[in-house]
C-alpha positions in Angstrom: 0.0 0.0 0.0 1.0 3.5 -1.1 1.2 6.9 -0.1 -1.9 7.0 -2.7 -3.8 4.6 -1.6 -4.1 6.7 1.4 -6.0 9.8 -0.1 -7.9 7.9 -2.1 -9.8 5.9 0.6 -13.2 6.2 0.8 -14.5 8.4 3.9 -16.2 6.4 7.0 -19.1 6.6 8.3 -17.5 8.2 11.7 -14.7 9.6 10.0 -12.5 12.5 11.8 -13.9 15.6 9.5 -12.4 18.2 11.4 -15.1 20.2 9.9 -18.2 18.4 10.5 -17.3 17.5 14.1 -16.9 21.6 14.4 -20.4 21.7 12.8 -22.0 19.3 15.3 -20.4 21.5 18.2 -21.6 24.4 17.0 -25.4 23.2 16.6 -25.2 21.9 19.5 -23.8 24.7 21.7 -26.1 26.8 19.8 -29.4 24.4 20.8 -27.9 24.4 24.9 -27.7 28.4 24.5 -31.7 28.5 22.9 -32.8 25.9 25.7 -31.0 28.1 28.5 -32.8 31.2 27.1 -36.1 29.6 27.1 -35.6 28.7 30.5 -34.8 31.9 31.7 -37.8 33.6 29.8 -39.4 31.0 31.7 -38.1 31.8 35.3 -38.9 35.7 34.3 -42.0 35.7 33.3 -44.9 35.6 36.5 -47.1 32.4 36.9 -50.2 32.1 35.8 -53.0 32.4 38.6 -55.2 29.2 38.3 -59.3 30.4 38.1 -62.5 28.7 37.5 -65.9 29.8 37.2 -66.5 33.7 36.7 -62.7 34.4 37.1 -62.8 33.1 41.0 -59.7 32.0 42.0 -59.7 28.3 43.1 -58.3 27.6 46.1 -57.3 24.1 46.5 -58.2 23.4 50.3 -60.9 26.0 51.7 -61.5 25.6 55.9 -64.8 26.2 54.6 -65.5 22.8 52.9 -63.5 20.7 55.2 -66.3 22.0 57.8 -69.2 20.7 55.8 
């Protein structure tokens, strides 16, 4: 075998492209960043009050109906 025969190899399946291993770092840094802002948004943003019927807030355990 040859110097050639080297470069003329075919490429592998999970070859060392120093290129598209760059590629795959990049999208992938790039989707941790988008997820990271999404959470933040998340964390900024206030909750959402839970209400029922004619916009009454509904409280989970009243003293009331435990007393019925």
């Amino acid at each position: 075998m040859s110097a050639d025969d080297d470069h003329r190899k075919e490429p592998t399946m999970f070859g060392n492209d120093p290129d598209f291993i760059l590629t795959i770092h990049r999208t992938h840094a790039a989707e941790l960043r988008a997820d990271a802002d999404v959470d933040r948004l998340a964390r900024m943003l206030p909750r959402r009050t839970v209400r029922g019927w004619l916009s009454r807030r509904d409280h989970a355990g009243r003293t009331a109906d435990a007393r019925r």
